[in-house]
Every structure is written in structure tokens, then in C-alpha cells.
C-alpha positions in Angstrom: 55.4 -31.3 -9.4 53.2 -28.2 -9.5 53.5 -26.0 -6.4 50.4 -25.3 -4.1 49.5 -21.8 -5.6 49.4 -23.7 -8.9 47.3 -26.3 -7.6 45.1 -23.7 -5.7 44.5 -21.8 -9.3 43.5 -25.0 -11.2 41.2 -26.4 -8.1 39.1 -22.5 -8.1 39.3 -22.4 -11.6 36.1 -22.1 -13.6 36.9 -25.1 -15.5 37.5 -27.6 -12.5 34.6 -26.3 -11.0 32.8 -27.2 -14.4 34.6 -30.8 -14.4 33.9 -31.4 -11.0 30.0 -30.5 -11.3 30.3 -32.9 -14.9 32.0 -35.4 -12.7 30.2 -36.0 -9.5 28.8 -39.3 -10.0 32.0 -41.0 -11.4 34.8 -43.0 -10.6 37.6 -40.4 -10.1 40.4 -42.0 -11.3 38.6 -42.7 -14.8 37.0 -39.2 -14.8 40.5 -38.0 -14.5 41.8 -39.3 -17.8 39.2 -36.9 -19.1 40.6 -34.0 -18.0 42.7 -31.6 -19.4 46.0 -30.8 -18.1 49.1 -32.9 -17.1 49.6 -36.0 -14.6 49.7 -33.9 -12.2 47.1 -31.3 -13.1 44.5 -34.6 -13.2 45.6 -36.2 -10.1 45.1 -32.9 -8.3 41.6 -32.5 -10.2 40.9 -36.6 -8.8 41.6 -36.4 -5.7 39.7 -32.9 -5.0 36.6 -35.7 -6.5 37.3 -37.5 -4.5 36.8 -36.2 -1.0 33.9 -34.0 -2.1 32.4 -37.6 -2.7 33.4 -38.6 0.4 32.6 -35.3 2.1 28.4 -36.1 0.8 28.5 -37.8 3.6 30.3 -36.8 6.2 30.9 -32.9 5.8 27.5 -32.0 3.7 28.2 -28.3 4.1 31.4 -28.7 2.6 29.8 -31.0 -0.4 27.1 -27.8 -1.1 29.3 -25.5 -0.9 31.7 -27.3 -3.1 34.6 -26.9 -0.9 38.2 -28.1 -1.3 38.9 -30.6 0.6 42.9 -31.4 1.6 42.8 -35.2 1.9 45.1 -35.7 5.6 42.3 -32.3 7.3 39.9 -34.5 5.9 40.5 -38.2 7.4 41.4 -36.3 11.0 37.9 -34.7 11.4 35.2 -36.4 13.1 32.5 -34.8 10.5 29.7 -32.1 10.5 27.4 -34.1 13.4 30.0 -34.0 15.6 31.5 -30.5 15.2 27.8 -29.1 15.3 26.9 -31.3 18.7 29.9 -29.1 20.8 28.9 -25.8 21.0 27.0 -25.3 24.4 27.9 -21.8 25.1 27.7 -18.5 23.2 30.2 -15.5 23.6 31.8 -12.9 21.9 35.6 -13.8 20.7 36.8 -17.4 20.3 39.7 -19.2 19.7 40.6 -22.0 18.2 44.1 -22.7 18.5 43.5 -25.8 15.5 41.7 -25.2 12.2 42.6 -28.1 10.2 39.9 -28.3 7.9 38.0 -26.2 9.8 35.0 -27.7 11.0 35.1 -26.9 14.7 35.7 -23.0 13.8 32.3 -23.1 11.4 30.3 -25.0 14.4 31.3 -22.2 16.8 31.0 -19.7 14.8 27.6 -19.4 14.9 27.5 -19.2 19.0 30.2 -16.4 18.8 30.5 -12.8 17.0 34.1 -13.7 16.3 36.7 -16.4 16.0 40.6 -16.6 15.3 41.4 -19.8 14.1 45.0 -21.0 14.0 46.9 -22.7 11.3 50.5 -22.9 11.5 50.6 -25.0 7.9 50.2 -22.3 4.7 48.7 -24.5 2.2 45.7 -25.7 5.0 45.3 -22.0 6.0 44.9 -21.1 2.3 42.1 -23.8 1.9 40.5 -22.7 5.0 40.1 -19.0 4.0 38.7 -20.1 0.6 37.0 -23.1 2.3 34.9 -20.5 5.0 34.6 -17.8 1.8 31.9 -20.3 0.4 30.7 -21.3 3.5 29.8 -17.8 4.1 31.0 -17.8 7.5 33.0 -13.8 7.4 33.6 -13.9 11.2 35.8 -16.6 11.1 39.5 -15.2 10.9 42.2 -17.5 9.8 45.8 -16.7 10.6 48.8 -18.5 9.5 50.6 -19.3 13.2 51.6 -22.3 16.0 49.6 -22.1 18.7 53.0 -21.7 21.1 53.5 -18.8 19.2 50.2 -16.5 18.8 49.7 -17.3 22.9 53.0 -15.8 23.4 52.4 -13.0 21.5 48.7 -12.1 22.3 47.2 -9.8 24.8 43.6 -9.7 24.3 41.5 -12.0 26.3 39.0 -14.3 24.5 35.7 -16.1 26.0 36.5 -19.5 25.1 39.5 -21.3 23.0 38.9 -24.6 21.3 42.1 -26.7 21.1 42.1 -30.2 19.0 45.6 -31.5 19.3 47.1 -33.7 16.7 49.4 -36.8 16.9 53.2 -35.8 16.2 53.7 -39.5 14.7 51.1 -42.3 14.0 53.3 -45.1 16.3 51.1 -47.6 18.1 51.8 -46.3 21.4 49.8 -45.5 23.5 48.1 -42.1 23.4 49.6 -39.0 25.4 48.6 -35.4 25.2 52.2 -34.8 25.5 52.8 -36.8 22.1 50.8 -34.4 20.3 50.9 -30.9 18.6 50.5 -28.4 20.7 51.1 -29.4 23.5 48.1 -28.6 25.5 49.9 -29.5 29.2 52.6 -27.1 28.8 49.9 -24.0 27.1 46.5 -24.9 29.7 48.3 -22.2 32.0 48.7 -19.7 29.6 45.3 -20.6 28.1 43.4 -20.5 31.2 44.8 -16.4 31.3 43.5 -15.9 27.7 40.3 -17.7 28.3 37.8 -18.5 30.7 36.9 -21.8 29.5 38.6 -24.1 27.4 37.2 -26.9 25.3 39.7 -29.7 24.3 39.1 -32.7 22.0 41.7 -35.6 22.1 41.6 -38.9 20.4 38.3 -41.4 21.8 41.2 -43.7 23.1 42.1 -41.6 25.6 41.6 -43.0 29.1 38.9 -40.0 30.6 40.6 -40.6 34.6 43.7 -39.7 33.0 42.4 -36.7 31.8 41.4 -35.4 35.2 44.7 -36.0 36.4 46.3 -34.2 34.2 44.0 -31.8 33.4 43.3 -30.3 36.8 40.9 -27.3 35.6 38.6 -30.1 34.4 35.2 -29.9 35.3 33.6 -32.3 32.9 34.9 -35.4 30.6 32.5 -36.1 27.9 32.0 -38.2 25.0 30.5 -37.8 21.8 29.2 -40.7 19.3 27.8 -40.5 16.3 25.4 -43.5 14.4 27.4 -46.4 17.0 30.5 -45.0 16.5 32.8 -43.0 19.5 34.5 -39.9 17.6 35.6 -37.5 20.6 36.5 -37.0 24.0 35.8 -33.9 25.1 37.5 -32.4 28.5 35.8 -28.8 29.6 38.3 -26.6 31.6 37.2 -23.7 33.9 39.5 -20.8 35.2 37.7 -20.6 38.1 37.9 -23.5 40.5 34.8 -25.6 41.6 33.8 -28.7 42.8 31.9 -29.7 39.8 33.3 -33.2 38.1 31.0 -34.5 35.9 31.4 -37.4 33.0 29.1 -37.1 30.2 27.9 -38.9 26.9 26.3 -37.4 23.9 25.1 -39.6 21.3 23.5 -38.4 18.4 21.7 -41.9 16.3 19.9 -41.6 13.1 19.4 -37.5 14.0 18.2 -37.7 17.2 20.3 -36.9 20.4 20.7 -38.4 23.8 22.4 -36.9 26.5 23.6 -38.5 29.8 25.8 -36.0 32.3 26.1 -37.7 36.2 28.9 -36.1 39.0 32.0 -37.8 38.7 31.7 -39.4 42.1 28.3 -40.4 41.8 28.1 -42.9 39.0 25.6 -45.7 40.0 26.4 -49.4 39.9 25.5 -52.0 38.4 21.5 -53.1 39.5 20.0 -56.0 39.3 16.5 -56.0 38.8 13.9 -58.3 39.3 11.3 -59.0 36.1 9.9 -61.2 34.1 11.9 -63.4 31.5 14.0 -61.5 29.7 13.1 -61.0 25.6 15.3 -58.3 24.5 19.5 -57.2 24.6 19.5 -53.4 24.5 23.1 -52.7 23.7 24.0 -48.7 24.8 25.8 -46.9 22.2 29.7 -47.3 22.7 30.1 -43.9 24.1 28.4 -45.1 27.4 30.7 -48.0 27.6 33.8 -45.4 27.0 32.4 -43.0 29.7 31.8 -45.9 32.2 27.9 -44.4 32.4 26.2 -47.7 31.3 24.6 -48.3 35.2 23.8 -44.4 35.1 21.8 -45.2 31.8 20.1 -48.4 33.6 19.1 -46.3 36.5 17.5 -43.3 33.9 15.5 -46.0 32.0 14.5 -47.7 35.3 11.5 -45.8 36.1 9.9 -46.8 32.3 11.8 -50.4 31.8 13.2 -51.9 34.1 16.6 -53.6 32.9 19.1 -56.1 34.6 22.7 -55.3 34.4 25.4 -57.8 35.5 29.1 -55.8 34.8 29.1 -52.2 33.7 30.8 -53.4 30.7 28.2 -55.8 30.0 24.5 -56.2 28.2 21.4 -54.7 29.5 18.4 -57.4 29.6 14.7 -56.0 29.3 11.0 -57.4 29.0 10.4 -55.1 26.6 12.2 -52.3 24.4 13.0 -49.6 25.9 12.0 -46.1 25.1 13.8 -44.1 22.9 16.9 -46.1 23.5 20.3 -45.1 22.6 21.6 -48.1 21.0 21.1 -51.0 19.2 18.2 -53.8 20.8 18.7 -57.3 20.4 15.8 -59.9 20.0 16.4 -63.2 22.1 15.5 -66.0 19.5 17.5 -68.5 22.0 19.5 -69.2 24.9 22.5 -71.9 25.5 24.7 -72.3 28.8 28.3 -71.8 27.2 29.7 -75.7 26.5 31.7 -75.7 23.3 31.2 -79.5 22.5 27.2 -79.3 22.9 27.2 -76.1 20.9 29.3 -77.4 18.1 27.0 -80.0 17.8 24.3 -77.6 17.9 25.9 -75.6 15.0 26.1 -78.9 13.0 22.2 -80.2 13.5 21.4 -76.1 12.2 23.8 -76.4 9.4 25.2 -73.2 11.5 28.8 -72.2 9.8 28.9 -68.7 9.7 27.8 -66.1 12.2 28.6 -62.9 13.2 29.8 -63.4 17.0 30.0 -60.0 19.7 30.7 -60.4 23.6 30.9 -57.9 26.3 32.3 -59.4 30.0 33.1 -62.6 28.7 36.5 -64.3 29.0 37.2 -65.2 25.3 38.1 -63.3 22.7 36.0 -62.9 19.9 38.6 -64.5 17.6 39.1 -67.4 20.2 35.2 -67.7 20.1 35.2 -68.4 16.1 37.9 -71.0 16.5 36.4 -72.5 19.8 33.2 -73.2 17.8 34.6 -73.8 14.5 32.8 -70.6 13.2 33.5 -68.6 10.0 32.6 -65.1 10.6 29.8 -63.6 8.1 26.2 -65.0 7.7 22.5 -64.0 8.5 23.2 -65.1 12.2 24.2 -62.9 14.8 25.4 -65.0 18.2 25.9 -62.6 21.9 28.5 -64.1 24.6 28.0 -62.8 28.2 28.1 -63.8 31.4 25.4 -63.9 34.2 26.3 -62.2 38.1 27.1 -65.8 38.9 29.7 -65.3 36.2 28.2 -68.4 34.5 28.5 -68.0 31.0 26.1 -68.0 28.4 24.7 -67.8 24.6 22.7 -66.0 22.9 21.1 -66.3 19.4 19.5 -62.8 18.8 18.1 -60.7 15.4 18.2 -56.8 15.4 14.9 -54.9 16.1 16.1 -51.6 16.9 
């Protein structure tokens, strides 16, 4: 097996970078037995074709700038949209105590003159360097070190450190900040002396109560989505103390970005308003859901569409589409009071045998739902289980509009 620095000299070579420009459109295990070199040489060469395919996508920086791309830096990040929606303050020195691939360090490096970016693995440290070289980011230092260690050791203070812990292990438990490397509850001490803010991203499974428990400098939880899907939770640590708890969402759909940020102890409930018949779902974006801010979302769009809400977890109802809506908006082709015999009998007169079935605040699962109604899932049919604030339950036939 070739060692890295071999690796490293075929991958920033001027023939792979030939090959790979040749090769960007193809399949990269077939482009592969193309190549020159051995095995290994062309697996190497493959799976560097790989993620910069993938990385079109998800890391379009990296793809101009032809970076190399380490395939485990590469499935942990949460991608460009995210990295570039964190950086809401500007400074001079910053930390970040996890490069990985990098992509937090290159978002914030444009808010701040300098950072130091942390890697304690060699080979990732050596792709970052090169990695930010094309990039053209040259205030973005990259030193080969644990976090535990370089805190021990350092004196200067910084304005802000960035810390993205990573799992030890991927077991199914359930996820702790203590499971995870470093360990950011023994180091938020020291931290807090370096710094006088900290900005930490966990996994978006982690419960956001939790964090302010354990997290006791925290003065906002927030959560970021991108297109529909949840990729961080975000906990903001000050030095100094205050009063300020806030939870926040940011939600960045199809380019444009929505942001929601209510005190902690201040989130509305759920309101039921009084309108005509309903004819749209609006669906918030999962991130609103995570933070618990759905009601605080109803309240916002209350003053241009009024929307009933019956369970924070649950489905808004409008007259109309809202405004600039963070989420996907539902149609109402029909409605049906939740009685599996009549509705199997339903399906059967519609030659209904595939749909695609989703529920919030209903008390069946969504598998339980397909075998209830002897459903397959798939189809051009797309079926909404709720309940009302009665807690009767109902159904509802619906197309996407928005």
C-alpha cells in the first residue's frame, strides 16, 4: 500500500490533475482502468473523482478550485451553505479547535484577519494546507495538534474559537458531547479564558435543553437547515454572563434565507385562529420543528396569513399561501375523518395502491399507516395524517405547490 506522501505526490501531480480534468464526467471506477499506475495508484486517482463529483454539489469552492477531497472530512461536513450561513461576527484572531476538511475555517476566514485551525491527524492537516493554498485563503494557519493539547500550551488570547466535535465511535447510542473528540465539557473553561465567545456545532440530534444544561455560558441554541434538511445545532457561549437565552432557526431554501430568533422563555404557543376553510398545509422547514419555534413562526406570519396550529409538532392550515414561506405548502385536494375500513374502500373505488404517506401529531406510525391501509409506498399520490385540537384524526389528500 503506498504511503500518504506518495499518494499526496500522485493526487498534485500534473498528470492527475490532467486525468482528473479528462475525467470529470465519468464513471470513476471505469475511468480508473484508464489510468496509469498500479491498483493502488488508480484507486487513489478514483476515489479523489469521486468526491470532487460529489463535492459539485455540495462544496462548489472545493470543485473550482479542484481540491482534494479525503473521503471520511468529506461525508462529516455539512457543505459550503452551511459553513457560509455561521459567521455573524467579525474579529481579529480565530480559532478553530477542528479543521477537518476545513470548511468552517474558510467561512470564517473571511470575517477574521487570522485563524489557527487545529488538526491533530497529519495526512488531513496536509490536505488542508494544500486544500486552502488553492482556495487562496493565506490567513488561515493549519497546525498539526489535539485541541487538549494547543489549549494547554497557548497564551495568546483569541476573539472567537470555533469547536466541531466529532463522534469517538459510530454506536447507536444516544448522542453525548462527552462521547465525542474533544471533549468540549472538560475544555469550555479553559476556552472561555482563551476566548470571548465560542461557537460550537454538535450533531442535529442533539436535544437543544440539554445543551443549556450543560452548557451554562450559553446564550443562544440555534439551528441551521439547508433545502428541508437540519445539518447543525449551533450553541453560542459568552464569557461574560447575561440573561440572554435565545433559540434560533436559520433556514437557507433554494438560496434564500429565513431567520427566526425568540427568548428562550418566551416561545408562543400553539394559536388557533379563526378563518375561512382551510385550502393549504404549509409545512415549516424541519429546523423549526427541531428548535420547538413552529408557534413562534405562526405568530410572525399572523399579521399577513393567518394560520391555525393544533400541536407545535403539527401542520399549519391557511386560506392562502403564505408569504415567502420557509417550507414546503400543501394543496388540500380532499379531506377524510381517519376510519381505516371506509378508507380502504376508498383506496379500492380510486384504484389507490401506492402513495407516499407523512404525519406529524398522529398516533400511528408511518409504517403502521402503510399496513393499516394496505398501502405500498411510491406513487403520484401524496396522503397527510394529523389530528385536529379535539384530537380527532384526520386525512388528507394534498399536491405540492410550493
Amino acid at each position: 500500500m503506498p504511503n500518504f506522501s506518495t499518494i499526496l505526490s500522485l493526487l498534485t501531480s500534473t498528470y492527475a490533475k490532467n486525468w482528473i480534468e479528462e475525467n470529470l464526467a465519468e464513471d470513476p471506477a471505469r475511468a480508473a482502468l484508464r489510468a496509469e499506475g498500479d491498483p493502488q495508484m488508480r484507486a487513489a486517482l478514483a476515489t479523489q473523482l469521486k468526491y470532487l463529483q460529489k463535492a459539485q454539489k455540495k462544496l462548489p469552492a472545493w470543485f473550482e478550485a479542484r481540491c482534494l477531497i479525503p473521503a471520511v472530512p468529506f461525508e462529516q461536513c455539512s457543505g459550503q451553505v452551511a459553513a457560509l450561513l455561521k459567521p455573524t461576527q467579525k474579529g481579529g484572531r480565530l480559532l478553530d479547535l477542528t479543521c477537518g476538511l476545513g470548511v468552517d475555517s474558510w467561512a470564517h476566514s473571511f470575517h477574521f484577519q487570522e485563524v489557527i485551525s487545529l488538526e491533530p491527524d497529519p495526512e488531513r492537516a496536509a490536505y488542508a494546507r494544500y486544500n486552502f493554498e488553492l482556495l487562496g485563503r493565506k490567513n488561515i494557519t493549519v497546525i498539526n495538534s489535539t485541541a487538549e493539547a494547543y489549549l494547554a500550551e497557548s497564551r495568546e488570547p483569541f476573539d472567537f474559537i470555533l469547536a466541531d466535535p466529532s463522534r469517538r465511535d459510530e454506536s447507536g447510542r444516544k448522542f453525548l458531547l462527552e462521547d465525542c473528540q474533544p471533549d468540549v465539557l472538560v475544555l469550555q473553561n479553559r476556552m472561555l479564558e482563551l476566548a470571548t465567545a465560542i461557537l460550537l456545532k454538535v450533531s442535529p440530534l442533539f436535544d437543544l435543553e440539554e445543551g443549556f444544561r450543560l452548557l451554562p455560558q450559553t446564550t443562544r441554541a440555534e439551528v441551521v437547515s439547508v433545502d428541508g434538511e437540519v445539518k447543525e445545532v449551533l450553541f453560542h457561549l459568552q464569557r461574560e454572563q447575561t440573561n440572554l437565552h435565545e433559540i434560533s432557526v436559520t433556514v437557507s431554501r433554494k438560496g434564500e434565507v429565513f431567520r427566526l430568533t425568540t427568548p428562550r422563555d418566551a416561545v408562543p404557543s400553539a394559536e388557533m385562529l379563526l378563518h375561512q376553510k382551510p385550502a393549504f398545509i404549509p409545512e415549516p422547514d424541519p429546523a423549526f420543528y427541531k428548535a420547538g419555534l413552529v408557534p413562534a413562526l405562526q405568530a410572525r406570519l399572523k399579521e399577513h396569513c393567518p394560520t391555525n396550529l393544533n400541536h407545535p409538532q403539527g401542520y399549519l392550515f391557511s386560506a392562502e399561501i403564505p408569504p415567502n414561506f420557509p417550507g414546503r405548502v400543501f394543496a388540500i385536494q380532499e379531506v377524510h375523518s381517519y376510519k381505516p375500513a371506509q378508507l380502504k374502500k376508498l383506496f379500492r373505488e380510486k384504484g389507490l395502491k401506492k402513495a407516499w404517506i407523512m404525519r406529524r401529531d398522529f398516533d400511528l406510525t408511518v409504517k403502521n399507516l402503510y399496513t393499516a391501509l394496505n398501502l405500498k409506498e411510491g406513487g403520484n399520490q401524496t396522503l397527510l395524517f394529523t389530528r385536529d385540537a379535539q384530537g380527532e384524526r384526520w386525512l388528507y389528500f394534498v399536491k405540492v405547490v410550493n
